[in-house]
C-alpha positions as CSV (number, residue, x, y, z in Angstrom):
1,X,0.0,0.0,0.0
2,X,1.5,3.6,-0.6
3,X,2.4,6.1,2.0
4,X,3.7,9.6,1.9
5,X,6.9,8.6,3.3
6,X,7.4,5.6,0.2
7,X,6.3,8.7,-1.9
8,X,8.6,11.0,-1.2
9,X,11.4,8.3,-1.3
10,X,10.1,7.1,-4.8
11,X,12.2,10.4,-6.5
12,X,15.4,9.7,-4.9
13,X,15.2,6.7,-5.1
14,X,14.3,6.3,-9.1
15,X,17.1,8.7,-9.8
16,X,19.9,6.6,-8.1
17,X,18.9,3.9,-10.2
18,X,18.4,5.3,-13.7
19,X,22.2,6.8,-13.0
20,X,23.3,3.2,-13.1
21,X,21.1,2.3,-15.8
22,X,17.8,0.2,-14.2
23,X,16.4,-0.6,-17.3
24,X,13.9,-3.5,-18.1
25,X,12.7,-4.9,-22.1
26,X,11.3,-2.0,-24.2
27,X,7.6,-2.2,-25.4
28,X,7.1,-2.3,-28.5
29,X,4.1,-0.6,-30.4
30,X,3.0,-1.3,-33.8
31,X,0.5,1.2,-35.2
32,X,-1.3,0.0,-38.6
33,X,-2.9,3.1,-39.7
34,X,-4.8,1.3,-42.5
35,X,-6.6,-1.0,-40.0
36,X,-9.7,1.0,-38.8
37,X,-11.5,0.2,-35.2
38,X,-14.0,2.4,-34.4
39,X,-14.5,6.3,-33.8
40,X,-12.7,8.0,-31.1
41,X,-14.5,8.6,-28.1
42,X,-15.5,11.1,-25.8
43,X,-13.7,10.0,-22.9
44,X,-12.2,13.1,-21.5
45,X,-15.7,14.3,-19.9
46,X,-15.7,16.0,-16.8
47,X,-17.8,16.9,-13.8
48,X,-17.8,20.6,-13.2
49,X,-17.1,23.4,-15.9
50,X,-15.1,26.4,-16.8
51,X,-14.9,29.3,-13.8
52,X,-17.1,32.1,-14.4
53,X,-15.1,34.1,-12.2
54,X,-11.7,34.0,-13.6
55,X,-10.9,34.3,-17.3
56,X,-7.5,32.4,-17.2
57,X,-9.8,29.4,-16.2
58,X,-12.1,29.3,-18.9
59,X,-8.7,30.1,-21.7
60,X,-7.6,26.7,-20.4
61,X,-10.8,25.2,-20.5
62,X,-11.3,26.3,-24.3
63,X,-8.0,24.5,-25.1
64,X,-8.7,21.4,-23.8
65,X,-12.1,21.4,-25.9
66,X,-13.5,19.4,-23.4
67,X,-16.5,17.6,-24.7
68,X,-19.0,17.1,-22.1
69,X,-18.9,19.1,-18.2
70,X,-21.4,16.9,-15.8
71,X,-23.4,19.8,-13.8
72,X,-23.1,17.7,-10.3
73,X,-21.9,19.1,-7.4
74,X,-21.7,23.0,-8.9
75,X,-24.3,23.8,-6.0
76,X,-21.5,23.2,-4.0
77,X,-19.1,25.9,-5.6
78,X,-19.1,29.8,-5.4
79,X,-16.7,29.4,-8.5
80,X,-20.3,28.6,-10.2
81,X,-23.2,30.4,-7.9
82,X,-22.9,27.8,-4.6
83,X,-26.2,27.4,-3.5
84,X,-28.2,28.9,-6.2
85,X,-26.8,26.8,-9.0
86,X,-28.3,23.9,-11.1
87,X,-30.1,21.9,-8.7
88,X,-33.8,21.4,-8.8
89,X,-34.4,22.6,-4.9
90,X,-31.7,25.9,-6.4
91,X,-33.7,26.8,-9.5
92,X,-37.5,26.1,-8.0
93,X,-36.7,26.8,-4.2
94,X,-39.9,26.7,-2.8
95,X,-41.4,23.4,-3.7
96,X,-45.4,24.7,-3.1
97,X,-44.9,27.5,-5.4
98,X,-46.7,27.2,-8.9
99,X,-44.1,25.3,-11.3
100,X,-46.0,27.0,-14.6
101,X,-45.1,30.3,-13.1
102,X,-41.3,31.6,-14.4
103,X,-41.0,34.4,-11.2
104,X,-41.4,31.3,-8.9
105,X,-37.7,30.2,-11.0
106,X,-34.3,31.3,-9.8
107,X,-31.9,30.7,-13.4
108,X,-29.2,34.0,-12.5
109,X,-26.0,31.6,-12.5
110,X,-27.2,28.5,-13.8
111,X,-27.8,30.6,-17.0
112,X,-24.4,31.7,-16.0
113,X,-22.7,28.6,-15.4
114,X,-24.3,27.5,-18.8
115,X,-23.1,30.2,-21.2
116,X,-19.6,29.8,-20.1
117,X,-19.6,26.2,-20.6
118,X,-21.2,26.6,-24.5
119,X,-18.4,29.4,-24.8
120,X,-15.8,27.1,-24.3
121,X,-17.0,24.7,-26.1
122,X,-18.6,21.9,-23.4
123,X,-21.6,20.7,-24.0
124,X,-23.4,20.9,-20.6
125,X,-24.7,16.8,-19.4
126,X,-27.3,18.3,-16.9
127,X,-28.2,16.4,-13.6
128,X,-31.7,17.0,-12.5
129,X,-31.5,16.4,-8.4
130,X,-30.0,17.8,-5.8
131,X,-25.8,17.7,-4.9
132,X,-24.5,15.1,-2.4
133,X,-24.8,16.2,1.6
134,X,-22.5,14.5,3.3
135,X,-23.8,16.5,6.7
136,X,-25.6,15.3,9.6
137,X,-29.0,16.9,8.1
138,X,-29.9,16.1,5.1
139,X,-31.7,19.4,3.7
140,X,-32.9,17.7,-0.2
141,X,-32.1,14.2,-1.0
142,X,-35.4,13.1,0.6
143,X,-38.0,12.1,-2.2
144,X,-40.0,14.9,-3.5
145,X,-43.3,15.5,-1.6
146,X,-45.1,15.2,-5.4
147,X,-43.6,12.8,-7.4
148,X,-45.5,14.1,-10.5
149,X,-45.1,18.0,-9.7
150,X,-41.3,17.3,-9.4
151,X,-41.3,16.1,-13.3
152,X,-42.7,19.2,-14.4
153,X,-40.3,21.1,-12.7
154,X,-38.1,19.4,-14.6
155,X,-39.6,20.2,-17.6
156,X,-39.6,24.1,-17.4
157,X,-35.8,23.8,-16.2
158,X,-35.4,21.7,-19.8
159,X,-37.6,24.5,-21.3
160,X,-35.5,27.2,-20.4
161,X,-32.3,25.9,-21.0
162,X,-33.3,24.8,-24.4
163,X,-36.4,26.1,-25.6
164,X,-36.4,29.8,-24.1
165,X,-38.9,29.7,-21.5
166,X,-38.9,32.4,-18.9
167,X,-36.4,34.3,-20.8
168,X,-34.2,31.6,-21.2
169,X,-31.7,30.2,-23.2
170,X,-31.6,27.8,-26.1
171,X,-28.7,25.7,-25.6
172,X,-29.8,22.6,-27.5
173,X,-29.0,20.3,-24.1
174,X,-29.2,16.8,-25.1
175,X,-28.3,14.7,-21.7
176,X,-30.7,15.2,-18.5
177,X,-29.8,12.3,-15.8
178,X,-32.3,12.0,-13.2
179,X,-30.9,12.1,-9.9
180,X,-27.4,10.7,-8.6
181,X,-26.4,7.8,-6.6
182,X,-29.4,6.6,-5.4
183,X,-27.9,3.6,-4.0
184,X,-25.2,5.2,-1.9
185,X,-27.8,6.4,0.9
186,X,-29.3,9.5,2.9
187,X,-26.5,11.7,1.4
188,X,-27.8,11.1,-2.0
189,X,-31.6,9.8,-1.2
190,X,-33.1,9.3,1.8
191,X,-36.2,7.2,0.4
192,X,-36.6,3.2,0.2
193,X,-35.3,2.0,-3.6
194,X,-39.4,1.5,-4.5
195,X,-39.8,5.4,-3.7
196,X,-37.0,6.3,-6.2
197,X,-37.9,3.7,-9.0
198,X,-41.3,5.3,-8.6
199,X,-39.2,9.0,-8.7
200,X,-37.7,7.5,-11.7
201,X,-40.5,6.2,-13.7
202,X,-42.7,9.3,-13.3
203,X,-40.3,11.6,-14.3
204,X,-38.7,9.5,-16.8
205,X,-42.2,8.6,-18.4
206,X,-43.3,12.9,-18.2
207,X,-39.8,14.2,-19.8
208,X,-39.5,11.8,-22.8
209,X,-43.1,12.3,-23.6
210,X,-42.5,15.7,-23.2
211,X,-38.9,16.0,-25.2
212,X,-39.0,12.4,-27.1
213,X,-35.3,13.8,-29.0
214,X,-33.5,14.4,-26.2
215,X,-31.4,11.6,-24.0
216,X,-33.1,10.6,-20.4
217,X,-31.8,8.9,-18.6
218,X,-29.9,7.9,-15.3
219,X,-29.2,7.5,-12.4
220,X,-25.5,7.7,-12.0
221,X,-25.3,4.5,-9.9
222,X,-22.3,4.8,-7.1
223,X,-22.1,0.9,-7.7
224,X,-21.6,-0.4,-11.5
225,X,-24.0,-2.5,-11.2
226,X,-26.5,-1.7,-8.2
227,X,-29.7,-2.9,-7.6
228,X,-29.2,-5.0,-10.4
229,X,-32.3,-7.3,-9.6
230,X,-34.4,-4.4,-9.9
231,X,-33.5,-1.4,-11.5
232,X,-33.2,-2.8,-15.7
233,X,-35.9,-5.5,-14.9
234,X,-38.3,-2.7,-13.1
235,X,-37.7,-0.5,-16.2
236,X,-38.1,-2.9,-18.9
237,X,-41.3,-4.4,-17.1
238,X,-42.9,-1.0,-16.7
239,X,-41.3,0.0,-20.1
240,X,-39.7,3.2,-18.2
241,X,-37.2,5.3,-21.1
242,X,-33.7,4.5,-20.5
243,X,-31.4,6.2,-22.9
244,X,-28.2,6.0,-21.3
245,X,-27.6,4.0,-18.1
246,X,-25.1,6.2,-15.8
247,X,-22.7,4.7,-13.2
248,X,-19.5,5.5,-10.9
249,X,-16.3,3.9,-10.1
250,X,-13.7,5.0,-7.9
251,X,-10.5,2.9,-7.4
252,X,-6.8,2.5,-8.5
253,X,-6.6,-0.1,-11.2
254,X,-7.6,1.1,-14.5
255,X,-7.7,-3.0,-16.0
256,X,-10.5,-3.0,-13.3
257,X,-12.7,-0.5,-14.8
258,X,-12.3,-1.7,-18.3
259,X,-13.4,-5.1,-16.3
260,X,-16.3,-3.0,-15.0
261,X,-17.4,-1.8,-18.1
262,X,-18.2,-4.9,-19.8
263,X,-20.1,-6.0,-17.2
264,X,-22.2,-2.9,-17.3
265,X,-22.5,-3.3,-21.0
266,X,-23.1,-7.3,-21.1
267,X,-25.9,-6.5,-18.2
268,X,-27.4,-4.3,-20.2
269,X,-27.7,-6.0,-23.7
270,X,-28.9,-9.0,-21.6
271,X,-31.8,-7.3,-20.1
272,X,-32.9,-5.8,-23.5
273,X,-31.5,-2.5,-23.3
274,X,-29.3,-2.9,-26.7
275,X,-29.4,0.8,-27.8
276,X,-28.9,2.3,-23.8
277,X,-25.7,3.8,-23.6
278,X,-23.8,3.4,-21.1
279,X,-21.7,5.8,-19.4
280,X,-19.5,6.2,-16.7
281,X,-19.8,9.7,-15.4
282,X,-17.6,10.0,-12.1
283,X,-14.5,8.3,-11.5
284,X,-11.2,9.5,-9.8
285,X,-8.3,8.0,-7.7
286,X,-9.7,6.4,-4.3
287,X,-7.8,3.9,-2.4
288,X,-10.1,4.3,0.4
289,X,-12.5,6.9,1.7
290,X,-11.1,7.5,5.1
291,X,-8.2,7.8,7.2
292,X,-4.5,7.6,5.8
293,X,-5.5,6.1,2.5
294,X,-8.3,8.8,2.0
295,X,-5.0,11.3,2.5
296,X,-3.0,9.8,0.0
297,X,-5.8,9.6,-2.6
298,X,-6.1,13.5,-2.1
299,X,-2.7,14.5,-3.1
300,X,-2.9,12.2,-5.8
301,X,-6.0,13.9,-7.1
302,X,-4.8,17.2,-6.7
303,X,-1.8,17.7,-4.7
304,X,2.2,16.3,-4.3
305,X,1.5,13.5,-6.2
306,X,-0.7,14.7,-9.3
307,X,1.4,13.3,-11.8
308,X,0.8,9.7,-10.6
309,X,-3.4,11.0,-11.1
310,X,-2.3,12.6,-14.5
311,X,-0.5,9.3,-15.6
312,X,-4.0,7.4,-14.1
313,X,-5.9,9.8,-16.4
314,X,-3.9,9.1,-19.4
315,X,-4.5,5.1,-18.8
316,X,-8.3,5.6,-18.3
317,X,-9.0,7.1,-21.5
318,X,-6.7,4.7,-23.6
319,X,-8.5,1.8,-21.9
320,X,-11.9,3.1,-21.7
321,X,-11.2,4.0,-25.8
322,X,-11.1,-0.1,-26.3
323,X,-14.1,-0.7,-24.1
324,X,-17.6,-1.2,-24.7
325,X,-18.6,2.9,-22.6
326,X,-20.1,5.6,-24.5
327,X,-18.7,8.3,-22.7
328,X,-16.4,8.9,-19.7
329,X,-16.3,11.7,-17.5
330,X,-13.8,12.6,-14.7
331,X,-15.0,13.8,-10.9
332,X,-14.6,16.5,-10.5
333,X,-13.0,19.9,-11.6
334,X,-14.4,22.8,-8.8
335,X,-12.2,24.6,-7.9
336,X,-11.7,23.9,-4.3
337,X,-13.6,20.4,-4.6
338,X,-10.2,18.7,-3.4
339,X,-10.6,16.3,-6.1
340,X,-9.5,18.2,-9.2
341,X,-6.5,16.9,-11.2
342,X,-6.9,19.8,-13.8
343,X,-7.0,23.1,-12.0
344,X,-4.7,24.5,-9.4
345,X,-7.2,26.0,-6.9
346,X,-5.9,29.8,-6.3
347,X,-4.8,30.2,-9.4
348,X,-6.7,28.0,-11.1
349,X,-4.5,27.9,-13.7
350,X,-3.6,24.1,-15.5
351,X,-1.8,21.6,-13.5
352,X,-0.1,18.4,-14.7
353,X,-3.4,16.2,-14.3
354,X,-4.7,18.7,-17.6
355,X,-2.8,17.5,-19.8
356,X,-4.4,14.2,-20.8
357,X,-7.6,16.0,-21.1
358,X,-6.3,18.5,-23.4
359,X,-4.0,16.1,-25.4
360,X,-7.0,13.3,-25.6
361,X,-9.1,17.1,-27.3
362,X,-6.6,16.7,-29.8
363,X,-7.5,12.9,-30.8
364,X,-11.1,13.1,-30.4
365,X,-11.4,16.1,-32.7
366,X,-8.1,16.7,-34.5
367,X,-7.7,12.8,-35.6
368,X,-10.9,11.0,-35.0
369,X,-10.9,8.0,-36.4
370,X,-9.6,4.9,-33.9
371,X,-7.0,2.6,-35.8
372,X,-5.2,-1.0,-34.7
373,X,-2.6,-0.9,-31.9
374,X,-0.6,-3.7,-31.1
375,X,1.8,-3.8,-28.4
376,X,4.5,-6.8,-27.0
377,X,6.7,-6.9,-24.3
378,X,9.0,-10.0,-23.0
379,X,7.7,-9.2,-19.5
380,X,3.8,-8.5,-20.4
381,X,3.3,-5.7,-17.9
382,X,-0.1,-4.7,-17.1
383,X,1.4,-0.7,-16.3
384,X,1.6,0.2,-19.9
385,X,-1.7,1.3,-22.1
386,X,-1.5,2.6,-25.8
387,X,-4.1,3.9,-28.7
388,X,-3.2,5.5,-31.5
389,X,-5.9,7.6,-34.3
390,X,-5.6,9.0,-37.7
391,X,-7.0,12.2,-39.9
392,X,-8.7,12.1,-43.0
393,X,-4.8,13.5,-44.4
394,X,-3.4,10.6,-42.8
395,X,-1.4,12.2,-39.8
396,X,-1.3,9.6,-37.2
397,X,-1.2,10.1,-33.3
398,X,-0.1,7.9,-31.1
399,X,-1.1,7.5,-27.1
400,X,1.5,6.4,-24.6
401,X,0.7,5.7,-20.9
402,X,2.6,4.7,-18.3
403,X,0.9,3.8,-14.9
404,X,0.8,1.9,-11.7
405,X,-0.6,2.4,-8.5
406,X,2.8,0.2,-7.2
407,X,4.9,2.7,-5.6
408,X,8.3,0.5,-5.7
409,X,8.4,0.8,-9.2
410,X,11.4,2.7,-10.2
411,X,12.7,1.7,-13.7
412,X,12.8,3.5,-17.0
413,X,11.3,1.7,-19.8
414,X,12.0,2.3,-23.8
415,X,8.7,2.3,-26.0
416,X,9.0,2.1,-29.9
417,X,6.6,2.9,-32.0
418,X,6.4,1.6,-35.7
419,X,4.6,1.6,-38.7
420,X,4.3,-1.5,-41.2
421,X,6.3,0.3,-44.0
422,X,8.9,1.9,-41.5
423,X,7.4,5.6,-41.6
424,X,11.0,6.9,-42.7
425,X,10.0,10.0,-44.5
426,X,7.6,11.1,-41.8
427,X,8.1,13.5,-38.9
428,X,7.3,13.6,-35.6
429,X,7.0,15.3,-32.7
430,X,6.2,14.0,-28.7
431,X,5.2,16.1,-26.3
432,X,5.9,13.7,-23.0
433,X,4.7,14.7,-19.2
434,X,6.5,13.2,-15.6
435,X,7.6,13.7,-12.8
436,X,10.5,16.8,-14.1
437,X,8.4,17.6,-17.3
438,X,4.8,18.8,-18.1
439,X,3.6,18.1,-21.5
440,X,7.2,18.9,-22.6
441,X,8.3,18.8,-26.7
442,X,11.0,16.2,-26.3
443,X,12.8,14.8,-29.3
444,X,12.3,11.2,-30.5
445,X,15.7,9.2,-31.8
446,X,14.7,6.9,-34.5
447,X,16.5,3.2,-34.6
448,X,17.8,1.2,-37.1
449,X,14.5,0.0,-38.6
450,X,13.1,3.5,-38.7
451,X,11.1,3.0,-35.1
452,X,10.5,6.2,-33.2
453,X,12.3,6.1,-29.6
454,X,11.5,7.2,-26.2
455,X,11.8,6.7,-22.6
456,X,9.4,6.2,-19.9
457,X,9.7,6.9,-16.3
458,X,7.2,5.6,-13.6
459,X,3.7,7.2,-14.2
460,X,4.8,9.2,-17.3
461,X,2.2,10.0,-20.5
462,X,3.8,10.8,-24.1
463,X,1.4,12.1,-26.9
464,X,3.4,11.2,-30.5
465,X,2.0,13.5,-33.3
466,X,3.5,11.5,-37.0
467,X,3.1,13.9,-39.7
């Protein structure tokens, strides 16, 4: 298990050994740009959006192009509007109040919070619900007083983001997840499990009647596959809409999550639900939730030890890219959250856990198109994850990811990367993040055969650009 004090030692440590050369078998990586595998995915999500405070924030958050920002837990933030923001109990505060009425709406900074996320490009996933209250009271995760006066809120909220109601925008949302983490308990929902599938149904039922072209679904499961004798075979029975089926994971071992995934997926084929996506919307470093391990986790989300969460990052979206998961998004990017890889929180300018998410902006909509990576090793390591895309002008980029949550892991590895006729009269150019560099250009030798050449340290990400 790691600790601070094997942590700390991990730097010293690694550099007495490279200086007398600890090196094991290089990887090897083939790319075969000509064999196609599927469209590049939106992987790089996140929960949480641009700052509408500071400027330098949202400059960041334009370059990464960061494809969809999960609206949970923005209540919690005065980056976004704390209290007033998002959430059903923020936007229609008192629940008795006519829901047809627009003066008995609060939208001042979710409007906000909305038009700085479509101004940097993020399309907004919006979670209808309240935020998590991990307090001793619990002020609105107990089930609605009207279960059917509850959807309608709903609807006006979906009418004003994207159909103009009560002066409102037009935003064209296409995601609305019903509630969170139903399963996890009174700091999520405070009702029995037939009280929310009821909650679910009704409001499920009311919306897609209401919007049939836009994506309901839910409800962000804290388990991958919770309640699962009740909540697919409830909705298929009852024929409840379920267009994407949302669920978390929190861990250390990224082969785990792909693991997790297919279970997710082969559940839901099995039950029916063939055209649901599914999609994993919170995930982050966790060895555990408490004590010395919950510590640890923290600086490896955000603090000393953020290049071992920006090497995890870099892993996830390679693996996640071959997996059966529509789309991925990373918990969470507030500001002061205590969670966020991406932003440093008084500046909030990018930190090393970014640069995945910007770098995976670049394959998603700069290359696109998902082709065959094979990779050997004499030593068939499980720390080392690779993808690789092409454009329609047949650049080629190539994904490197080094990771392991093994903290006595000190070598340096070699990876080369080839093409099946050699690639001789192309360039290239890396750009390579660790533990001294942060997504660095770094020249690439070339071998005999033509291979492009680099080195990886522990928990190290390299982004190959082949011209």
């Amino acid at each position: 298990m790691p600790s601070f004090k094997n942590s700390v030692c991990v730097f010293a440590v690694w550099g007495a050994m490279v200086a007398v050369g600890a090196e094991k078998p290089a990887w090897e990586v083939v790319v075969d740009p000509s064999a196609v595998v599927a469209p590049i995915k939106p992987v790089n999500g996140v929960n949480g959006g641009p700052s509408v405070r500071f400027e330098g924030n949202a400059v960041d958050w334009r370059h990464a192009r960061i494809p969809f920002g999960r609206t949970h837990d923005m209540n919690h933030s005065w980056e976004y509007g704390g209290p007033h923001t998002i959430d059903v109990d923020a936007v229609f505060p008192n629940f008795d109040a006519d829901e047809t009425d627009p003066k008995n709406y609060d939208f001042l900074y979710t409007d906000l919070v909305l038009e700085r996320m479509r101004a940097c490009g993020t399309e907004p996933f919006y979670r209808l619900g309240p935020s998590i209250e991990g307090g001793p009271k619990k002020y609105h995760t107990a089930p609605p007083k009207n279960f059917a006066k509850w959807a309608r809120i709903c609807e006006h909220i979906i009418r004003h983001c994207n159909e103009g109601w009560a002066n409102g925008r037009r935003d064209g949302i296409r995601y609305w997840e019903i509630w969170f983490e139903p399963d996890l308990g009174a700091s999520a929902w405070s009702g029995t499990k037939e009280q929310f599938l009821a909650l679910y149904k009704t409001a499920a039922v009311h919306l897609k009647a209401q919007f049939p072209a836009l994506k309901i679904g839910g409800p962000g499961f804290a388990s991958h596959l919770a309640w699962k004798e009740d909540f697919l075979p409830f909705c298929r029975r009852e024929k409840v809409p379920l267009d994407f089926y949302s669920w978390h994971v929190y861990g250390t071992d990224v082969h785990d999550v792909g693991r997790r995934i297919r279970e997710v997926r082969a559940w839901l084929d099995e039950q029916g639900f063939t055209a649901t996506e599914s999609i994993l919307d919170e995930w982050n470093y966790v060895l555990k939730w408490k004590g010395g391990e919950w510590l640890y986790s923290r600086q490896v989300e955000s603090g000393l030890f953020v290049q071992k969460g920006a090497a995890l990052a870099a892993a996830m979206m390679a693996e996640c890219q071959g997996t059966p998961v529509d789309k991925v998004m990373y918990y969470d990017t507030r500001a002061y959250g205590g969670m966020n890889m991406l932003f440093e929180p008084i500046s909030h300018r990018a930190m090393k856990g970014y640069y995945p998410f910007f770098a995976w902006g670049k394959m998603l909509y700069d290359y696109g198109t998902q082709v065959k990576t094979s990779v050997t090793a004499s030593d068939k390591s499980p720390e080392f994850f690779a993808s690789a895309a092409k454009d329609a002008r047949g650049r080629i980029a190539v994904w490197l990811a080094r990771y392991s949550n093994d903290d006595n892991i000190h070598d340096w590895r070699t990876v080369n990367v080839r093409l099946p006729d050699g690639g001789r009269s192309r360039r290239a150019t890396c750009h390579l993040t660790d533990d001294v560099r942060t997504y660095t250009e770094i020249v690439v030798d070339r071998d005999k055969d033509g291979a492009w050449t680099l080195t990886l340290v522990p928990n190290a990400f390299a982004f190959l650009e082949i011209e």
